[in-house]
Backbone bond lengths (Angstrom), bond angles and torsions (degrees), N, CA, C in turn:
res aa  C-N    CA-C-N  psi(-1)  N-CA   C-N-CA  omega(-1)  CA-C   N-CA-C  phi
1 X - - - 1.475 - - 1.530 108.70 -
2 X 1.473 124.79 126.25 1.276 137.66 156.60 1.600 114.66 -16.37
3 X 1.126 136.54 124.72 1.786 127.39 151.64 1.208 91.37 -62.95
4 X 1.602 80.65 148.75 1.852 130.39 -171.39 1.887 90.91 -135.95
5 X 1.818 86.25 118.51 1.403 82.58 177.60 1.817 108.65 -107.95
6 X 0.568 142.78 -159.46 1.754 137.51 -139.08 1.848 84.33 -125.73
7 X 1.453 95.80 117.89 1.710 114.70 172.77 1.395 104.77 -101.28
8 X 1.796 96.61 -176.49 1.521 98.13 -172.81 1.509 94.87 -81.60
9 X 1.487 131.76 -23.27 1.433 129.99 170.02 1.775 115.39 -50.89
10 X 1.225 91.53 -30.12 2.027 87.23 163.60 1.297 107.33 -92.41
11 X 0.802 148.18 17.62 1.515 126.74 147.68 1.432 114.29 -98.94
12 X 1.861 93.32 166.21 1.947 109.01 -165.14 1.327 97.85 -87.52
13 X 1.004 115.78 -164.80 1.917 137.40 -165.14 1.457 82.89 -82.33
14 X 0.951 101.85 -78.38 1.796 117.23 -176.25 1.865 120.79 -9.11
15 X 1.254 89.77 -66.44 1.552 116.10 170.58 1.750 111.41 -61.13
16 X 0.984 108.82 -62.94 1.643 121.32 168.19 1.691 105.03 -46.28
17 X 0.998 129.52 -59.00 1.552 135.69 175.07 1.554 102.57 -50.18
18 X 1.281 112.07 -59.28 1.641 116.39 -165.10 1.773 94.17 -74.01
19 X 1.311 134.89 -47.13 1.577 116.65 -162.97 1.593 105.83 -77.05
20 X 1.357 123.50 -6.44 1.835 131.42 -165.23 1.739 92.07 -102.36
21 X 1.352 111.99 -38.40 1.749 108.86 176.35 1.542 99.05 -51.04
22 X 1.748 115.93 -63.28 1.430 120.30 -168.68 1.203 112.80 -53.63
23 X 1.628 131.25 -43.07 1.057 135.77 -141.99 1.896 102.10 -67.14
24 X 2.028 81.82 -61.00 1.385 95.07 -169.82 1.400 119.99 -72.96
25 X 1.714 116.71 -13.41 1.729 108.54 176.73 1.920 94.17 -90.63
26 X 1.398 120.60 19.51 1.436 121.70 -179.16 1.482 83.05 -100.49
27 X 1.065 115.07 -19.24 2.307 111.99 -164.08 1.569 89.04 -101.43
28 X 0.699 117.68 -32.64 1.824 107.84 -162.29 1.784 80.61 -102.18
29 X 0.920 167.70 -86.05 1.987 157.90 163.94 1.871 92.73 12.36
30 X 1.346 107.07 -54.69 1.647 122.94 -156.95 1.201 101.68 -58.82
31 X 1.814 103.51 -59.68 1.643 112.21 -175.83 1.584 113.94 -59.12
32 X 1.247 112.53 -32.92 1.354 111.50 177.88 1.846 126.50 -61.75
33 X 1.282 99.52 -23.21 1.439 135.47 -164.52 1.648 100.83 -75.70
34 X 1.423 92.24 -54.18 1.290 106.25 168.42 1.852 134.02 -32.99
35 X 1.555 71.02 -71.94 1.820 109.03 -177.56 1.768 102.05 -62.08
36 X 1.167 131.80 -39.70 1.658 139.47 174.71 1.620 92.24 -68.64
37 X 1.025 122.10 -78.15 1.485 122.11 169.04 1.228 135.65 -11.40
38 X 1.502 119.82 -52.20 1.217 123.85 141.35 1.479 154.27 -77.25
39 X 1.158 89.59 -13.42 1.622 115.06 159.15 1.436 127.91 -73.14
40 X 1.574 97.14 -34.87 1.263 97.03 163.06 1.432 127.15 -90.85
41 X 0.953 114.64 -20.66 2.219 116.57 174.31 1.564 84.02 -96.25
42 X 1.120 155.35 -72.51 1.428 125.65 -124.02 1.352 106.02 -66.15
43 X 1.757 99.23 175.02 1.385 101.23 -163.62 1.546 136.25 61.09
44 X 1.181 124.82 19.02 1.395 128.41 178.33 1.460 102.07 -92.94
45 X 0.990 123.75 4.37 1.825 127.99 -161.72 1.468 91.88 -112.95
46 X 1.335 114.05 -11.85 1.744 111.44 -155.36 1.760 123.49 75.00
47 X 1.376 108.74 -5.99 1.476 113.45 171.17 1.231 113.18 -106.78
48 X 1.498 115.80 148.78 1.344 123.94 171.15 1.292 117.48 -60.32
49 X 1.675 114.76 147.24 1.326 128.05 -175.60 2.124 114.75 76.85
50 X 1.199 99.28 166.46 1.451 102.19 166.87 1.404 119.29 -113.91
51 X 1.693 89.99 142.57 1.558 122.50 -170.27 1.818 108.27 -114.46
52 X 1.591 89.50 -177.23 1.419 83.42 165.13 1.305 123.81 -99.36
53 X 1.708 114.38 -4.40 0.898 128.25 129.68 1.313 129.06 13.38
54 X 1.817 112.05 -99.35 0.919 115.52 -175.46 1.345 134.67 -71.57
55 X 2.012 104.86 -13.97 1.199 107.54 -172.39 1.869 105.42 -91.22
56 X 1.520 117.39 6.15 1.460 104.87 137.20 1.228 128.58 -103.27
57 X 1.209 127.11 4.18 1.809 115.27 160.31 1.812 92.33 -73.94
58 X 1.236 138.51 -45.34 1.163 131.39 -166.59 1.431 127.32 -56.19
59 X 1.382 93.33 -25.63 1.835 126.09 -176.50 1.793 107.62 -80.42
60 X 1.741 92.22 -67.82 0.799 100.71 -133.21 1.908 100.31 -118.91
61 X 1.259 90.66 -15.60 1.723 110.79 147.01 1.738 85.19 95.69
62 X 1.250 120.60 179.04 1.297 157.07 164.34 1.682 149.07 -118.92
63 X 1.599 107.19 95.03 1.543 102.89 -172.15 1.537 123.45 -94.93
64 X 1.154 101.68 41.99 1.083 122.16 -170.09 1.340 120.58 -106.26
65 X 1.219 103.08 -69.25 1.778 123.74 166.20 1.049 138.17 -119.73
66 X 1.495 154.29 92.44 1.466 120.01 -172.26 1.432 122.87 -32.06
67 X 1.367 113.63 175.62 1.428 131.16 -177.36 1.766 97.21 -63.52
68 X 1.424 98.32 -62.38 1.476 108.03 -174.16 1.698 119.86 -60.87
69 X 1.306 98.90 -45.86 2.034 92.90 159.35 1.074 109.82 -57.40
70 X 1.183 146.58 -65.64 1.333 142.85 169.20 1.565 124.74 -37.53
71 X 1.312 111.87 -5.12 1.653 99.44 179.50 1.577 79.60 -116.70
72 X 1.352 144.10 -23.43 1.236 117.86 -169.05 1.792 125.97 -94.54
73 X 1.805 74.67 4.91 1.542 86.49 178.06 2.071 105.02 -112.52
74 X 1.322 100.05 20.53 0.891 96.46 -172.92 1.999 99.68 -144.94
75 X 1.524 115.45 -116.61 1.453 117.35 -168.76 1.324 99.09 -47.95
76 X 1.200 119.00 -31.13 1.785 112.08 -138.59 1.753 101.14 -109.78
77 X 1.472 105.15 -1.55 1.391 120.60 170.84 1.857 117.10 -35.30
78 X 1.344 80.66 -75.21 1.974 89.70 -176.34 1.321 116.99 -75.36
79 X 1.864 118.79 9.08 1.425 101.34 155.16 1.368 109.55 -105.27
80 X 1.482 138.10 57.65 1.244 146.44 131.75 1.234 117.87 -81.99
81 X 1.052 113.85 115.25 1.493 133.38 160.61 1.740 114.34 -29.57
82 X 1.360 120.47 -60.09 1.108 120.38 -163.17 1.999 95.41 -121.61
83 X 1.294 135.11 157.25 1.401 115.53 173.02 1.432 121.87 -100.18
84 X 1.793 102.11 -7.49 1.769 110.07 162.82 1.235 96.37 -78.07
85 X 1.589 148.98 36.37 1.266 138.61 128.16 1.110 128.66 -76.38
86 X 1.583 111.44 -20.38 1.407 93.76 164.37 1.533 137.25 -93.57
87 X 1.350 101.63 -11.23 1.451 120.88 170.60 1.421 99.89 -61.14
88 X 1.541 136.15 -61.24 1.392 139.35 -178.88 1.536 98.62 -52.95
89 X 0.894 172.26 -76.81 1.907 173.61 -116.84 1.726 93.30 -101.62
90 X 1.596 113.94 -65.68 1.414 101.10 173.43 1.518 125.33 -62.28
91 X 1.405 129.68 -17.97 1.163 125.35 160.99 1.574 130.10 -87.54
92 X 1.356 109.70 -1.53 1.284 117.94 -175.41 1.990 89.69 -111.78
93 X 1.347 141.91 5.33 1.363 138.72 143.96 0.986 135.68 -83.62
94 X 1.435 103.25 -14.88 1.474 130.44 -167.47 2.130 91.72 -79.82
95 X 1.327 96.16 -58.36 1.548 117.65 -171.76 1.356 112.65 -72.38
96 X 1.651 109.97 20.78 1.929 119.03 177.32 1.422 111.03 76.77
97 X 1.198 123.23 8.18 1.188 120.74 172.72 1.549 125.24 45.58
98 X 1.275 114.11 53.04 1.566 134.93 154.28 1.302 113.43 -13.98
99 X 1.594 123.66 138.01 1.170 135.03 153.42 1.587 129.58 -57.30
100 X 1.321 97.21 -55.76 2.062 103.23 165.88 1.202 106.88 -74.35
101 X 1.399 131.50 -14.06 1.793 103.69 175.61 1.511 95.60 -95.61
102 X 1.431 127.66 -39.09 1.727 110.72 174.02 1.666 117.98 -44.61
103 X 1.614 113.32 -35.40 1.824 97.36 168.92 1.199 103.98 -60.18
104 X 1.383 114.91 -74.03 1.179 122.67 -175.85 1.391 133.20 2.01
105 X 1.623 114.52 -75.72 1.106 128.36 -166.05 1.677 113.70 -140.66
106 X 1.093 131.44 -26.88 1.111 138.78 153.81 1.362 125.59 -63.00
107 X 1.145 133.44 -55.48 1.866 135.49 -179.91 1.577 103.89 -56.93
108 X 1.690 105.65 -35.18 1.574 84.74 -163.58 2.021 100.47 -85.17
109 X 0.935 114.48 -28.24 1.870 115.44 160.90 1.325 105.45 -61.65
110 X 1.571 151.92 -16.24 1.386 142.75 172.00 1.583 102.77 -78.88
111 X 1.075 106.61 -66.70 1.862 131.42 176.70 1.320 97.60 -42.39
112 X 1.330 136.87 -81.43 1.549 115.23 167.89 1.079 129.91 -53.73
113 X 1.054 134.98 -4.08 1.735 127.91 -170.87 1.305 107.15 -121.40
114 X 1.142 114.11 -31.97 1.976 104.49 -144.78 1.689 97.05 -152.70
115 X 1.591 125.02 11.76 1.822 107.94 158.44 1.471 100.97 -99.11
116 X 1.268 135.96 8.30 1.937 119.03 175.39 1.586 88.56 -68.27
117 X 1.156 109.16 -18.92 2.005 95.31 -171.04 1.636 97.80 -109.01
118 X 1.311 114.85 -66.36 1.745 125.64 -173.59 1.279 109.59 -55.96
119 X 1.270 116.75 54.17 1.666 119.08 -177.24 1.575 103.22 -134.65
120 X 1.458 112.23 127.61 1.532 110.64 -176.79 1.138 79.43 -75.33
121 X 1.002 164.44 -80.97 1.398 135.06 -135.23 1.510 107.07 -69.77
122 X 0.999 125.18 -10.26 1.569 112.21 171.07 1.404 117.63 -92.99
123 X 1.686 107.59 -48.36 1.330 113.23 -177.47 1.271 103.75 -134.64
124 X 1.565 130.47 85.85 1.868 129.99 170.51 1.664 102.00 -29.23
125 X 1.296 119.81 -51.47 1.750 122.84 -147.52 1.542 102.95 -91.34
126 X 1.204 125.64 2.83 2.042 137.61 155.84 1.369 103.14 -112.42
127 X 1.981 76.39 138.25 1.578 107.09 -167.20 2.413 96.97 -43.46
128 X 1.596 78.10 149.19 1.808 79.60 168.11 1.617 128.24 -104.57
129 X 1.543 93.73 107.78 1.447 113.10 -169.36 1.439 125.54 -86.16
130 X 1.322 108.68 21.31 1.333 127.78 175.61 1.799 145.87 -94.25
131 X 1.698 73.75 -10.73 1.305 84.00 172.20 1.419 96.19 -157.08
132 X 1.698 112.90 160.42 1.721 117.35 -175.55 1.609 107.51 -82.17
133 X 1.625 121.80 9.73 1.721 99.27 152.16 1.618 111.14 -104.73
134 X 1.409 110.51 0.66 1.178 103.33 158.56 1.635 128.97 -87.88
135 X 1.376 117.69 -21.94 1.575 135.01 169.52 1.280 103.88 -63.21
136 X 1.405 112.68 -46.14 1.211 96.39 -147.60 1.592 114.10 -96.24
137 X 2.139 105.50 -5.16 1.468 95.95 150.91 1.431 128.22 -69.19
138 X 1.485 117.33 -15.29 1.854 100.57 176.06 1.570 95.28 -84.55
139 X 1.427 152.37 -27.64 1.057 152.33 176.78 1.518 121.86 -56.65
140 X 1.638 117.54 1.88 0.937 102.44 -151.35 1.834 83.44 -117.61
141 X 1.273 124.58 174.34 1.720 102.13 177.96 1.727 88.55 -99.43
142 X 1.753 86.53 145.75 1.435 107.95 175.49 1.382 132.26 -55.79
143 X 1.172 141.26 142.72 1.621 120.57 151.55 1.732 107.73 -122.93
144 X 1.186 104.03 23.73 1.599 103.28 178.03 1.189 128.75 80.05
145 X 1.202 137.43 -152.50 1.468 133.00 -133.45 1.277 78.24 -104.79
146 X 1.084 136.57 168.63 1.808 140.56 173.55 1.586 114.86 -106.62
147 X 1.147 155.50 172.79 1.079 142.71 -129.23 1.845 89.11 -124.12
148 X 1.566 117.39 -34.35 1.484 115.17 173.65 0.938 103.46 -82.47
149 X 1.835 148.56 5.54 1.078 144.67 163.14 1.414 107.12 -87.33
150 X 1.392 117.31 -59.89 1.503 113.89 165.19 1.538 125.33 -46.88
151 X 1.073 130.94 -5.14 1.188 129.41 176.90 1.461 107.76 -98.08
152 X 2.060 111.77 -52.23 1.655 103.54 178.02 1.564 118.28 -44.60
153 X 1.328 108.51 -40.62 1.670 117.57 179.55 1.355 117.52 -66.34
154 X 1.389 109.92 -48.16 1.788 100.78 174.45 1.282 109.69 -62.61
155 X 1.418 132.25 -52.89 1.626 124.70 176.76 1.330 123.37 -18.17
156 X 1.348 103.90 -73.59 1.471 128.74 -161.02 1.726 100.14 -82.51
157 X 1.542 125.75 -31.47 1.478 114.74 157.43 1.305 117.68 -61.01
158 X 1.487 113.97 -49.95 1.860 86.81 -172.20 1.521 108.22 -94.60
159 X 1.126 125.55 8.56 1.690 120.37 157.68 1.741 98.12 -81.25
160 X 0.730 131.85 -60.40 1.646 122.16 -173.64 1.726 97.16 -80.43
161 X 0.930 156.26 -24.09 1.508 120.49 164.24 1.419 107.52 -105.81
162 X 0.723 112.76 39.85 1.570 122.61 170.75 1.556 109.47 -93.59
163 X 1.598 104.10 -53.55 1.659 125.97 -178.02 1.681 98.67 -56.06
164 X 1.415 115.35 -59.58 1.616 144.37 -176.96 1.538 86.23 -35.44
165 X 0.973 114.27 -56.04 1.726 118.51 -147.21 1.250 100.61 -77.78
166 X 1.970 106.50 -41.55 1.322 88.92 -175.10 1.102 140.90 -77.81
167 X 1.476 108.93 -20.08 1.663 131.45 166.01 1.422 98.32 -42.81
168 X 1.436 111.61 -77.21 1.191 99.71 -173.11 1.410 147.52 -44.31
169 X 0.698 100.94 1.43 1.321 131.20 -145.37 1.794 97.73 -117.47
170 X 1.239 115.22 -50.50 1.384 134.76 176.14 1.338 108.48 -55.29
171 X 1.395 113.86 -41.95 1.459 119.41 -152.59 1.913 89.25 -102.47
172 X 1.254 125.20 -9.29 1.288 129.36 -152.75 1.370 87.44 -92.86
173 X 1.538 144.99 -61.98 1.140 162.80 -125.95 1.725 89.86 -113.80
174 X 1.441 121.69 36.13 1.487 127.22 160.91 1.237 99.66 -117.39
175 X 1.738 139.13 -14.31 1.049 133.48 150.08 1.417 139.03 -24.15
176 X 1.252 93.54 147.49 1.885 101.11 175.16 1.378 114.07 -118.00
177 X 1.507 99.42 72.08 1.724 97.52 168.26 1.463 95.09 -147.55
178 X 1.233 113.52 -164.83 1.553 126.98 -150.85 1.185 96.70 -69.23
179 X 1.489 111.76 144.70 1.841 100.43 -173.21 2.050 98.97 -99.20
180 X 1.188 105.75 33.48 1.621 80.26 152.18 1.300 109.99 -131.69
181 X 1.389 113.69 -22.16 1.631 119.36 148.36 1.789 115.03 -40.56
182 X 1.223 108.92 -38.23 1.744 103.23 158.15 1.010 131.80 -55.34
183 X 1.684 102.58 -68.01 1.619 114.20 171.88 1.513 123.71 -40.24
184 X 1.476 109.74 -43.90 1.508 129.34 179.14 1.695 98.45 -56.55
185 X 1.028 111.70 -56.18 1.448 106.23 -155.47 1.747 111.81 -86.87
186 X 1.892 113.73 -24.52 1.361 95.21 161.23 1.638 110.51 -73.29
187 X 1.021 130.96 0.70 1.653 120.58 -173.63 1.184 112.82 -96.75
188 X 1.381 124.66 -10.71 1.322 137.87 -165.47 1.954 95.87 -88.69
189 X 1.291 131.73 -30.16 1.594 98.31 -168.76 1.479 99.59 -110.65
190 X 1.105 127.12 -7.56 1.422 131.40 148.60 1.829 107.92 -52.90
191 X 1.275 133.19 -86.54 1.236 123.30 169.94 1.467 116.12 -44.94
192 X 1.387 140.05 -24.33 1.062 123.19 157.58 2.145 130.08 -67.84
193 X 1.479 89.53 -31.68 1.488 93.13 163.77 1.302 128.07 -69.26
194 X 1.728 122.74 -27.06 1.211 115.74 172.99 1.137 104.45 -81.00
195 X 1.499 142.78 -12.28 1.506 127.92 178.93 1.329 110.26 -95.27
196 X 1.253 110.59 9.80 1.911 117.73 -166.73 1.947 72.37 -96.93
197 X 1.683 117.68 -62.51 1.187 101.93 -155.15 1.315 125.51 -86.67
198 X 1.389 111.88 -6.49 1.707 122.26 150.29 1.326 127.90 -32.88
199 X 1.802 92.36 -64.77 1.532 95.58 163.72 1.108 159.63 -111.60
200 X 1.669 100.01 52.92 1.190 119.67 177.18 1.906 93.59 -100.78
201 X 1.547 114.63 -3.34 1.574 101.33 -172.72 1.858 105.99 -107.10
202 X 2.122 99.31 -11.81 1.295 95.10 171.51 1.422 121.03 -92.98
203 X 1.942 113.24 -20.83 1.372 94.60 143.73 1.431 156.75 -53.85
204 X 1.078 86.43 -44.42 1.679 92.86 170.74 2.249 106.48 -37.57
205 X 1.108 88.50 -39.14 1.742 72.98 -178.56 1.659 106.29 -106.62
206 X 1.411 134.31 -32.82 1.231 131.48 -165.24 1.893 95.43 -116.11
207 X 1.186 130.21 91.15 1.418 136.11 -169.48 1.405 111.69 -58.86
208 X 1.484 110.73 -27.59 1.818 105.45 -178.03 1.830 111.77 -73.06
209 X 1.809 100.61 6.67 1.207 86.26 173.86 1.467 114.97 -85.51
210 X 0.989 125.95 -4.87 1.492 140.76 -165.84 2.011 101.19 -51.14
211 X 1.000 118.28 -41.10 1.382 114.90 167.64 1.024 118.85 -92.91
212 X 1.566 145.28 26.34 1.093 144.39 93.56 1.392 129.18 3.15
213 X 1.906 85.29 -91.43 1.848 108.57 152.76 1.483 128.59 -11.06
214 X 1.535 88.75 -57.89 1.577 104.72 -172.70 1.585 127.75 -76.71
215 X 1.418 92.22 -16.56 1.826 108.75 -165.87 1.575 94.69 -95.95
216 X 1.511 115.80 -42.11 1.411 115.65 -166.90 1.626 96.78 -85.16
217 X 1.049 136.42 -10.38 1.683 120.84 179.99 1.444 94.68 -118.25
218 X 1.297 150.28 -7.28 1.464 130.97 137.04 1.704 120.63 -67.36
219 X 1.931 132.96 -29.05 1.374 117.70 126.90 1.264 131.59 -12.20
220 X 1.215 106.70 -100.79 1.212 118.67 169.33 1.949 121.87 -14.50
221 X 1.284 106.52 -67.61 1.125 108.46 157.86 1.539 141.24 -20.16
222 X 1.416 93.69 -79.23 1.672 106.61 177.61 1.406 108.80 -66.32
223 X 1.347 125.50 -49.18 1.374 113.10 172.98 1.603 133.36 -45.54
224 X 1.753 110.75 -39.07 1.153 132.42 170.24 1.808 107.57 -57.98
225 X 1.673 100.34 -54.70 1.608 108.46 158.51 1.728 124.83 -29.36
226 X 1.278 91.53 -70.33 1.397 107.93 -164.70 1.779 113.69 -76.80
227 X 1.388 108.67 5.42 1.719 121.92 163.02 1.386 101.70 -87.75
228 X 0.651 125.04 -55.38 1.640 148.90 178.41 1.387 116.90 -21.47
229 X 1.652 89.84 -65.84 1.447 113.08 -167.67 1.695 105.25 -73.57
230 X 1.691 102.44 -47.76 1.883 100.14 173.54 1.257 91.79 -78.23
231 X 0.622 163.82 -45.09 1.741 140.07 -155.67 1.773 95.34 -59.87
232 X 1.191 113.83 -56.67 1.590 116.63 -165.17 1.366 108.19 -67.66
233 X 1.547 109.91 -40.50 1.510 101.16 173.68 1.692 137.36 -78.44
234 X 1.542 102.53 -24.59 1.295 116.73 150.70 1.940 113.66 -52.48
235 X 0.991 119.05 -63.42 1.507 130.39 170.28 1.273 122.28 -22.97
236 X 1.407 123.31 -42.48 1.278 140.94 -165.13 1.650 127.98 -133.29
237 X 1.341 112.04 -16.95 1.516 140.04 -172.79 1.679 115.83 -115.76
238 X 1.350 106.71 -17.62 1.463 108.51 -163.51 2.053 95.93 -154.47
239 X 1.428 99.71 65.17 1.596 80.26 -175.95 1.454 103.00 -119.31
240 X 1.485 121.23 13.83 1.985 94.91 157.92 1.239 108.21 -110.25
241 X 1.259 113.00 -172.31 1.374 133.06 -171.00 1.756 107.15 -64.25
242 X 1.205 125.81 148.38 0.890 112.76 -166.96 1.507 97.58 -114.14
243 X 1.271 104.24 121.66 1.965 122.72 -179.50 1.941 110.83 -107.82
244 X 1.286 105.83 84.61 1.334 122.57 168.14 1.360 130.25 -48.91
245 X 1.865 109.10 90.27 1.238 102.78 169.85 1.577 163.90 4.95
246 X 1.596 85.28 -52.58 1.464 123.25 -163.04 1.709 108.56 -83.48
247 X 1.211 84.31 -42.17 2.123 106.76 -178.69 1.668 90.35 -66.22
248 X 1.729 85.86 124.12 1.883 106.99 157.24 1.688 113.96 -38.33
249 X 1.215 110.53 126.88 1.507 134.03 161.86 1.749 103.09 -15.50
250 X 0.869 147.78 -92.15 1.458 159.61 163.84 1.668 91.10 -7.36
251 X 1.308 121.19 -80.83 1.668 134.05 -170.29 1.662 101.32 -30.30
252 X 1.295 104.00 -64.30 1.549 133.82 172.37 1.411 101.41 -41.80
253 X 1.087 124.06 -86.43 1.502 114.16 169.62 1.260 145.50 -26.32
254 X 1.591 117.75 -51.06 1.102 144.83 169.56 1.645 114.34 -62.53
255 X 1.586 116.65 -15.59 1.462 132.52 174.79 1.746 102.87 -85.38
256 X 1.108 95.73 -46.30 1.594 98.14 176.22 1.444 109.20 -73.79
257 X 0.961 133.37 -63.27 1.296 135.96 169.90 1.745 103.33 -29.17
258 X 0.909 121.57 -52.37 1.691 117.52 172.49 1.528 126.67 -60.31
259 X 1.389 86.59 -31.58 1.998 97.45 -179.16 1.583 82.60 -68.93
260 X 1.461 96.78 -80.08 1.697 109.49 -164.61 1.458 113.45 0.50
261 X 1.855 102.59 -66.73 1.164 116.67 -157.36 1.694 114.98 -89.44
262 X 1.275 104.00 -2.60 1.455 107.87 164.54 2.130 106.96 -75.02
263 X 1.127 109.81 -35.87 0.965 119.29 -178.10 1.816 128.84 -91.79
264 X 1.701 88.67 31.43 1.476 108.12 -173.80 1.475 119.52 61.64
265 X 1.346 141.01 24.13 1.138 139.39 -165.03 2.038 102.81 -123.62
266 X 0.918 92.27 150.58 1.809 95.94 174.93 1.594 120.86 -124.69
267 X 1.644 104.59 119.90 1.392 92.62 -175.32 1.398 107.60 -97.15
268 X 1.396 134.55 163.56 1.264 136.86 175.89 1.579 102.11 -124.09
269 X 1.267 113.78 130.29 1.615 116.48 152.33 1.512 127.53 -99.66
270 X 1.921 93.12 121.77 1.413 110.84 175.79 1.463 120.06 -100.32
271 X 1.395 98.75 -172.89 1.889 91.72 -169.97 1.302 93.26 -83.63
272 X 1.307 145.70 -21.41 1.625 118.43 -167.01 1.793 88.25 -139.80
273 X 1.581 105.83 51.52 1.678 122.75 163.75 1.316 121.70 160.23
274 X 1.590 96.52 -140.45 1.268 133.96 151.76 1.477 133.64 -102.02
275 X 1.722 131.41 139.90 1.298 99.75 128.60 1.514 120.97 -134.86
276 X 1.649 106.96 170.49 1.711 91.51 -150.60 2.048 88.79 -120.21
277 X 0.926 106.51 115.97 1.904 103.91 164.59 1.589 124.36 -86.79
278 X 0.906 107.81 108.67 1.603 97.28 173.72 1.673 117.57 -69.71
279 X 1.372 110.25 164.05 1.474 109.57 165.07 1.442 141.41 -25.44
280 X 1.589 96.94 -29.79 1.809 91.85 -179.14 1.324 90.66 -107.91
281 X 1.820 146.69 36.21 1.126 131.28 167.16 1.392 117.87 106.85
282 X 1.769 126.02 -36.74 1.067 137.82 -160.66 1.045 112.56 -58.38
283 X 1.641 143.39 170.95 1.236 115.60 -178.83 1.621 120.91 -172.37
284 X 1.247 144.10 111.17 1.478 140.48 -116.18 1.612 115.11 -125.31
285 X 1.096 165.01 -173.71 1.449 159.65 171.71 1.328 106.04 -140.38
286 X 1.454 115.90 99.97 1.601 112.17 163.18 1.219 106.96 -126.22
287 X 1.705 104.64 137.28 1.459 140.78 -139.18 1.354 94.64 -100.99
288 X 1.376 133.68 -21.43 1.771 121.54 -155.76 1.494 79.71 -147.07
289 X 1.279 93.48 156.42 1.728 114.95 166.95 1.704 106.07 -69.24
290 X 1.497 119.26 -37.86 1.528 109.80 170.29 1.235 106.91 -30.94
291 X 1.417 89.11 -71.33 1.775 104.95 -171.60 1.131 132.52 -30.81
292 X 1.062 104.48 -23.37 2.042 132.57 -154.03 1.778 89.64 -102.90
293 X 1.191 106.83 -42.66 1.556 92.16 -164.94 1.441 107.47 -99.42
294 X 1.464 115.34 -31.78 1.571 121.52 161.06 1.907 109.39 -29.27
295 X 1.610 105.75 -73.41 1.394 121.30 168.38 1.832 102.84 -32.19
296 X 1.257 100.77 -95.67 1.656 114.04 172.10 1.862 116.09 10.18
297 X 1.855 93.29 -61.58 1.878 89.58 -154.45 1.620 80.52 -105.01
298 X 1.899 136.37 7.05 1.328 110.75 169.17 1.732 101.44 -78.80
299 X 1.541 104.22 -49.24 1.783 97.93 172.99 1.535 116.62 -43.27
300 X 1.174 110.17 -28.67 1.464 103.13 -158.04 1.765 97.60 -73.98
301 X 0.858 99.93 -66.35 1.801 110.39 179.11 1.431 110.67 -65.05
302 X 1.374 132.97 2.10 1.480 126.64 163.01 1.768 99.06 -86.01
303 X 1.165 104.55 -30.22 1.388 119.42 -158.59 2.206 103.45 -76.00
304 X 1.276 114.59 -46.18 1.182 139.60 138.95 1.931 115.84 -24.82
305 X 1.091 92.02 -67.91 1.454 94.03 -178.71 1.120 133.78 -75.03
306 X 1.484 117.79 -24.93 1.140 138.58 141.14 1.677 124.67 -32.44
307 X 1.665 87.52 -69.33 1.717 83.72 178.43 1.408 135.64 -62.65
């Protein structure tokens, strides 16, 4: 007889409950991941929303504009009060951005306009506009992520989504579909994470890698997605053994006969059937292969529910 390797139809309630808890607070962790993600790069371009744009000024920095010229010539434009405010902030960055002219004349145009949002206590993930060592890092021109910054972040990303991946990944490969369509798809967000975190170190110097970035951590993504989704739907939609119509009577049998007997039960073949004994001896006559497999996937899923 062929090996039969262990589906989501062999596992108990138990197991099914515990890998769908992980799965889905692993999908709702993801979405959150997301939402920080964009909160934190958008707007570095001075336009609303995130681009790829921003995720090479973020990389790979910007000598062009500061962060802060760039938002006031851009999202953060129409919450100035007056619009010779922004000429005063861009001409006072232009001039190195001084400590006595930021009291001066700058804090009190930030303080009215722009801390209901730029306030760690309101919003940790917007720049902090509350004080001039916080101004005066978006004021200053960028050169991007720093190389001991790029390193704390890669560490602790591919040691913690590494684990992420692999779970998933664990629980993914209980599937019943083509096994290189498996193989393919757990290998895919692992190789997509090392090229997500590669090139965040070849942007930093060559900027057109920035969609790189973008291609290998939207990869990554959907694949991680799309385990997710069969794992859960296999789990709950598809949980007995699967006994193929099409296959000769005998084939058919011999499938049940394997469930059966995984599940402590013994089938016997007679000349005009079956008969089937359970564990404490008892022992039953079914006449048709219906019969046989009807029996088959009710044990199987009492047996399931049980555990």
């Amino acid at each position: 007889m062929p090996i039969r390797y262990r589906r989501f139809y062999d596992i108990s309630l138990s197991e099914r409950i515990l890998n769908s808890a992980f799965l889905l607070t692993i999908g709702i962790g993801y979405a959150f991941a997301l939402a920080n993600l964009y909160y934190t790069h958008q707007g570095r371009d001075g336009l609303r929303g995130l681009s790829v744009q921003d995720v090479m000024i973020a990389y790979h920095g910007s000598s062009r504009r500061t962060r802060l010229e760039a938002a006031i010539n851009g999202i953060m434009e129409p919450n100035l009060k007056y619009k010779s405010d922004k000429e005063v902030i861009v001409k006072w960055i232009h001039a190195g951005g001084g400590e006595a002219e930021y009291r001066e004349r700058i804090a009190p145009i930030l303080n009215r306009d722009c801390i209901l949002c730029h306030s760690p206590a309101i919003n940790p993930n917007l720049p902090d506009l509350t004080s001039y060592a916080g101004v005066s890092e978006v004021a200053a021109k960028s050169s991007g992520a720093s190389l001991p910054a790029l390193i704390r972040v890669s560490h602790i990303h591919l040691f913690g989504i590494a684990f992420i991946l692999y779970f998933i990944g664990r629980i993914f490969i209980l599937a019943d579909i083509d096994v290189t369509v498996k193989r393919i798809t757990v290998a895919i967000p692992f190789v997509a994470m090392l090229l997500d975190v590669a090139g965040w170190y070849v942007t930093k110097y060559v900027p057109g890698f920035a969609y790189l970035v973008v291609a290998a951590g939207a990869l990554m993504g959907v694949s991680m997605g799309a385990q997710i989704v069969v794992s859960l739907y296999q789990m709950w939609f598809r949980r007995v053994h699967p006994i193929h119509r099409t296959d000769p009577v005998p084939d058919r049998a011999r499938s049940c006969c394997s469930i059966l007997a995984e599940l402590g039960y013994e089938l016997i073949a007679l000349a005009d059937g079956w008969e089937l004994r359970d564990p404490t001896g008892a022992r039953c006559h079914l006449g048709t292969i219906t019969e046989l497999e009807a029996v088959c996937r009710g044990l199987e899923l009492k047996h399931q529910r049980s555990s």
